[in-house]
C-alpha positions, 0 to 999 in steps of 0.5 A: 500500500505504502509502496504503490502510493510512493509509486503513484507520488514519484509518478505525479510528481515527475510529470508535474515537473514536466510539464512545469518545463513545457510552460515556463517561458524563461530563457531556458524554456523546458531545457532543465526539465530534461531529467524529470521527463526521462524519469518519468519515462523510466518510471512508467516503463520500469514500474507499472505494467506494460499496458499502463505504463504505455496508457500513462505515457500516451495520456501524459503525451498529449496533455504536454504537447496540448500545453507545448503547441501554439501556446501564443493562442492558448487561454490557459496559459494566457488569460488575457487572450480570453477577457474582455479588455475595456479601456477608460481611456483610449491607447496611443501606439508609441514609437517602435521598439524592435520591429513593433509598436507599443500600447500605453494610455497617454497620461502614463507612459510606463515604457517611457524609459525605452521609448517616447511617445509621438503624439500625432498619432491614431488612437485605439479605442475598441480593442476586444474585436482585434485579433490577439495572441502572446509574444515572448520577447525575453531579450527586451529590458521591458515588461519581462518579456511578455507582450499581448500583441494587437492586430489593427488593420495588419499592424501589430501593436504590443500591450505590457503587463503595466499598461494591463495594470493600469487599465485593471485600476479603471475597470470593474471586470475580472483582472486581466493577466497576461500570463496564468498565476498556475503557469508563474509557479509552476514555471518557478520550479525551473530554477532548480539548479540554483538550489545549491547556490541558494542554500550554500549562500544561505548557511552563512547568515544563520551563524549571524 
């Protein structure tokens, strides 16, 4: 009894730890998750009969590649992809950074570190019509990386998390979140290899 619950936990576990890599969207992508999935293959291979096992790898299959493709478009990773984004004010396409524009409300430009803002410009004001998906952009210095990207007429605009923000503070509609709150903890799991470093740093300060 005991051994077939460890079984089922080690199992559990690895394959949440999986798919922890197949979601993350730091720089190192699902590299480091590279030893749990050949465990958990080893595991249903090695530990559960022949029919299972395979049952359980084709199951765990599809869910890690439902979660690994398009995920530019998939809601469950990106919510905001899914919400009705009402804006009090109007948006102002700032000059470009890289090869797009980027969103923000006039009065408060959060990018105006990285770029300034022309003011001979369209607005946009009916954002929920306009085709969206996410883009991960983790060389930028902004935002982290993450932008949801706005088509208008066949141009991409990009929208960060602070402008998000700012629109959160004027609305009364569920919070719009770029990236899931499941997906920012369970991608934290991809910083493993820093464990010993954490915790070797972290010995010092205890005999202080």
């Amino acid at each position: 009894m005991i051994k077939a619950f460890f079984k089922y936990l080690v199992t559990a576990s690895l394959f949440i730890l999986s798919l922890a890599g197949v979601v993350n969207q730091g720089v190192t992508y699902w590299l480091f998750a590279v030893p749990f999935i050949v465990l958990f293959i080893c595991v249903c291979l090695l530990f559960y009969s022949q029919k299972t096992g395979f049952t359980v790898l084709g199951i765990s299959a599809l869910v890690l590649f439902y979660f690994s493709y398009n995920q530019s478009e998939n809601p469950l990773i990106f919510p905001v992809l899914s919400k009705k984004i009402v804006s009090s004010e109007c948006l102002y396409p700032v000059k470009k950074y890289a090869e797009y524009q980027l969103l923000t409300q006039k009065q408060y430009d959060v990018l105006n570190s990285v770029v300034s803002r022309d003011d001979d410009v369209t607005m946009i004001c009916n954002l929920n019509h306009l085709p969206r998906k996410v883009i991960n952009k983790r060389n930028w210095p902004v935002n982290d990386g993450l932008f949801l990207m706005l088509n208008v007429d066949g141009v991409d605009y990009l929208m960060s998390q602070s402008t998000l923000d700012i629109i959160n503070m004027s609305s009364d509609l569920p919070e719009l979140q770029i990236q899931a709150e499941w997906v920012s903890y369970l991608s934290g799991a991809m910083y493993w290899p820093a464990i010993p470093i954490i915790v070797a740093t972290s010995i010092p300060s205890l005999y202080h």
